[in-house]
N, C-alpha and C positions, 0 to 999 in steps of 0.2 A: 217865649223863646223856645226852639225845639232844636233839638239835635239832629243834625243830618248826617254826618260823616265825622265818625269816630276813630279811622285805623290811620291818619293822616299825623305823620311823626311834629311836621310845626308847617302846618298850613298857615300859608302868607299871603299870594296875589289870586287875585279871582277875575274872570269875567265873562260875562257873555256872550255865543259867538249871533252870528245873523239872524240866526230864526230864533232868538230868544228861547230858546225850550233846549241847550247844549250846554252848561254849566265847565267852564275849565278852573281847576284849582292848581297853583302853586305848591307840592309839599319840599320849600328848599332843603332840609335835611337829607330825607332821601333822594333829592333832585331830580324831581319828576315832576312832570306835568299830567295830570289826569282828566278823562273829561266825563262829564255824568249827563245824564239827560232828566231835565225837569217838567212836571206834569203839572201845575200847580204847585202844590206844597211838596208832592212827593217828588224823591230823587231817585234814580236809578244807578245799574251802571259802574263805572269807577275805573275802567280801565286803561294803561298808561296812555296817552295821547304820545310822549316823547320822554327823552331824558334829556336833561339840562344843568349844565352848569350851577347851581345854587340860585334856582328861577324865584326872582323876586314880582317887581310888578308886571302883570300880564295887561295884553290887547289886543285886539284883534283890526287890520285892515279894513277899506273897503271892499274888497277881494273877500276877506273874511281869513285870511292867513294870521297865525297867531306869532305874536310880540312877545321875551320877556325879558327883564332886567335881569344883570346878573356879572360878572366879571368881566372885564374888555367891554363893558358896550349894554347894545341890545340883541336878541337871538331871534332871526325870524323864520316860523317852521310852515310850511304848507300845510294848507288847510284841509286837503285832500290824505298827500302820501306820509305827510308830517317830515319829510326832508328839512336839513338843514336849509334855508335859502341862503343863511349868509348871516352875519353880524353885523351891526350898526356898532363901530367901535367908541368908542368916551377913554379918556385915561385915568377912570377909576371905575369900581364898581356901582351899575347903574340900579339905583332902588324903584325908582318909576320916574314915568315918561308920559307926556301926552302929545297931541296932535294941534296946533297952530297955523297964523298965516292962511296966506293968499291959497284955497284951495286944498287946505287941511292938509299941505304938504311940507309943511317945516317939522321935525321932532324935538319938541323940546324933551330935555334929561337932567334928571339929577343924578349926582352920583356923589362921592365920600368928597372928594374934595371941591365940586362948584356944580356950577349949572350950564346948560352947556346946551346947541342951536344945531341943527341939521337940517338937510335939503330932501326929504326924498321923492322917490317917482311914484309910487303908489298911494294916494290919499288916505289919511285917519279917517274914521266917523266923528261925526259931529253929538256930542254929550246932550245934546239939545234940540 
């Protein structure tokens, strides 16, 4: 096991973005989203991608625009300017989410009090 990122107050969700070689980390304390770029084993990098509500589990689009869990919902940021797009709201705090259904377009979510099914217009990737 090796250390990579040490100054992260409680790194939580992580993920991947399209070119696999973009690392985003979760630190909900400071509520930040950070993004690194990976070379192999080495990391680079570290700087904020966005600021976020208490960003729990993260994802990225087929678009490649990033997801994350976290208070009202889910929080969806462009992949580009890193703008707000908008919230996927839930009526509790959302800890993680994945992508289902016909065309990777349903959201499913957890959150504090159940589990919970959305429609949206932009496809998940496929884990697989």
């Amino acid at each position: 096991m090796t250390l990579l990122i040490k100054d992260c107050s409680s790194p939580n969700g992580l993920c991947l973005g399209l070119d696999q070689e973009t690392l985003y980390v979760a630190d909900t304390q400071k509520r930040q989203i950070r993004r690194f770029h990976l070379n192999g084993t080495e990391i680079s990098g570290g700087e904020v991608f966005t600021t976020s509500p208490a960003p729990d589990g993260l994802k990225i689009d087929s678009l490649g625009n990033l997801y994350a869990g976290g208070p009202e919902g889910v929080y969806v940021y462009h992949r580009d300017d890193r703008k707000l797009l908008g919230i996927i709201r839930a009526p509790a705090f959302c800890a993680n989410f994945c992508w289902g259904g016909e065309n990777l377009q349903t959201l499913f979510m957890t959150a504090s009090t159940g589990f919970y099914c959305t429609r949206v217009n932009v496809p998940g990737l496929s884990l697989f």
